[in-house]
N, C-alpha and C positions, 0 to 999 in steps of 0.2 A: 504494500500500500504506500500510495504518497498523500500528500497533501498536510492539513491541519488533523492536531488528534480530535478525538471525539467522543463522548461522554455519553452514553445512555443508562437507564436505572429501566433495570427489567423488573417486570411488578410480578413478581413470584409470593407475593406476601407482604403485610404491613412494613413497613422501615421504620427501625429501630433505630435509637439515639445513647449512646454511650462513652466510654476511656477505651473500648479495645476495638482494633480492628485487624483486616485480614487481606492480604495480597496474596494471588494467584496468579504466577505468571506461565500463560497458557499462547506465547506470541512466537514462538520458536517455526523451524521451517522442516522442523522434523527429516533432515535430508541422508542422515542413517537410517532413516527407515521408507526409503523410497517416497521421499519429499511428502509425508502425510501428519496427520498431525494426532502425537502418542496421547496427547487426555482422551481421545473419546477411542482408544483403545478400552475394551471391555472386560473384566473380571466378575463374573460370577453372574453377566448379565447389565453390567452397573460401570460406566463410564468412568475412566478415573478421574473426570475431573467433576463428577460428580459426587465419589466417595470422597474426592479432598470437600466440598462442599459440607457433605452429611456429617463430616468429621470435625468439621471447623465449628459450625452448628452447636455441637454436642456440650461445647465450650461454655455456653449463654449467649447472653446479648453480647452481640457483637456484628460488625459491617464486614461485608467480604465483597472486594474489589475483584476481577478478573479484567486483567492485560492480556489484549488477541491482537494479534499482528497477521500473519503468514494463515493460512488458512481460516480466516474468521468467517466465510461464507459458508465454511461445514459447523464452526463450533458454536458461532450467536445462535443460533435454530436451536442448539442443542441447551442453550441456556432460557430460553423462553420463560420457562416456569420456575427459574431459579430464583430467587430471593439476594441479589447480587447485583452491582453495579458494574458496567462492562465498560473499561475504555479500548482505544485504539491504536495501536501502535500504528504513528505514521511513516514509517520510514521501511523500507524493503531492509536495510543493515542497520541491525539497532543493538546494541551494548544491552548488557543485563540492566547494570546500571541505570540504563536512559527506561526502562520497563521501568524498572524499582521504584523510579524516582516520577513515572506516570500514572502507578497504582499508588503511592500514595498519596502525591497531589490529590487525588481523585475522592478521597478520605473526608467524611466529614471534617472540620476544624476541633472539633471539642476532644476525637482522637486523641490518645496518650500514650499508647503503646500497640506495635503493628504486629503481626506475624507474616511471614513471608515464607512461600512456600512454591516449588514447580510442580508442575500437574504431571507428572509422570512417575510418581513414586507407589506404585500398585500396592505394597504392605503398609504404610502408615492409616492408622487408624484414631479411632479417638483416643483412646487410651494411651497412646505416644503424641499429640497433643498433647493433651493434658497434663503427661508428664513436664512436657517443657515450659508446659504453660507453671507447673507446681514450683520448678526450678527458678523463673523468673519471678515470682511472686514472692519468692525466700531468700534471695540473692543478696550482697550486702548493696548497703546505698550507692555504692561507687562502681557499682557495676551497670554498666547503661544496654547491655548486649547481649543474647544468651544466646546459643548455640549448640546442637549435639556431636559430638567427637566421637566414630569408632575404630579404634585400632587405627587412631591418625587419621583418619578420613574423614574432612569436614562433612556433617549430612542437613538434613533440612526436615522440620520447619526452623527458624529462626525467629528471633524477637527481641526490639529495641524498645525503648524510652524517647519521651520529647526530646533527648540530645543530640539523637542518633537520627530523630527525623527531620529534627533542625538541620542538619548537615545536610542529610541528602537531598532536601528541597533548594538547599543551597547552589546546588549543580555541583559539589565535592566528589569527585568519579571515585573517589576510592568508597565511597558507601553504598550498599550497590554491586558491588561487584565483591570475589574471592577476598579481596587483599583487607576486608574491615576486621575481618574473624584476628586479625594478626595487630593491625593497626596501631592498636592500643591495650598490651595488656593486662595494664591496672584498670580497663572500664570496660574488659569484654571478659564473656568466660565464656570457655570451651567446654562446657560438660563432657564427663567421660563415660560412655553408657557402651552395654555391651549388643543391645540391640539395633538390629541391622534394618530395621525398617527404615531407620533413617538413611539411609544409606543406598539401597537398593532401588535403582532407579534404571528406568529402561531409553536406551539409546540408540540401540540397533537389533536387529534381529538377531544376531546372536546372543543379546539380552534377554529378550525375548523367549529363545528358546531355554538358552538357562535359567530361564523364572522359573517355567511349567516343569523343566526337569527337576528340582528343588523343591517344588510346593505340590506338584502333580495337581494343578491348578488352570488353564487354560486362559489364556491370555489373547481374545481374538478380536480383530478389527469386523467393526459393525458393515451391515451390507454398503453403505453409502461411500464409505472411502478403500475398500478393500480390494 
């Protein structure tokens, strides 16, 4: 896509007003996996970017933002009835960063603290939300950052404070991208968790096949894009 971004709120449900919110960034060009786009890959029936959705949800009140970019003409349809706000990545080459920092613009004002999360992570459920969500809630004061760590492998969901969304509305490329987990770290933590849902995320078809091998679980793209 070119031109100007663009802002729509899909009426999935009343809108809620709160401190937390949630980014979704679902604007990738999915080009390991023959140029399609992996949230509305299917588990158990159920899109994955609609189990980040159910799982985000499970939290409480809270606002969830979805950034589309690259395939937005398969994935908005698929958001219709979602309880989410959609913006638009306008650019064909776009930085994580430049998503990051367009889902949360996108973010009520009264927002205090985000999670950020890619729609391709098939095992994250509520229950590892929650946990990170229990992690940031416990943190000390000087911690503006929270993140999950496995066996060294930064993984996702992720979640800051007004300091950290100060910065990246700022246009700061380092927030936003890989390098914030490192940045600072007297005001980020790395949680160390042995759970790999964070982690496990699908990039290419051989991702793909090694899911289903490991879970004995099926992982298949719906009729529309397949």
């Amino acid at each position: 896509m070119t031109g100007t971004s663009m802002t729509v709120t899909v009426d999935g449900g009343p809108k809620t007003s709160g401190e937390n919110g949630a980014v979704i960034l679902a604007a990738g060009a999915g080009s390991r996996l023959g140029h399609r786009p992996k949230c509305l890959l299917e588990l158990d029936g159920t899109a994955l970017i609609h189990r980040q959705i159910q799982a985000i949800r499970a939290l409480g009140e809270i606002e969830i933002t979805v950034v589309l970019g690259h395939h937005c003409h398969l994935i908005a349809p698929a958001l219709e009835d979602q309880p989410v706000t959609v913006v638009y990545q306008p650019n064909d080459q776009h930085s994580q960063s430049e998503s990051v920092r367009l889902g949360v613009s996108a973010l009520p004002s009264e927002v205090k603290n985000i999670l950020i999360c890619p729609s391709d992570l098939p095992l994250l459920n509520a229950e590892d939300y929650q946990a990170v969500f229990k992690i940031f809630k416990t943190r000390a004061p000087s911690i503006h950052f929270v993140g999950p760590e496995v066996a060294g492998i930064p993984g996702h969901p992720v979640i800051f404070d007004s300091q950290v969304i100060e910065k990246i509305l700022s246009g700061d490329p380092t927030f936003g991208s890989g390098a914030w987990r490192t940045s600072s770290k007297t005001t980020t933590l790395r949680w160390q968790t042995a759970n790999n849902h964070y982690i496990f995320d699908i990039d290419s078809e051989e991702d793909r096949r090694q899911f289903e091998a490991e879970t004995m679980r099926k992982l298949q793209w719906p009729d529309a894009v397949s």
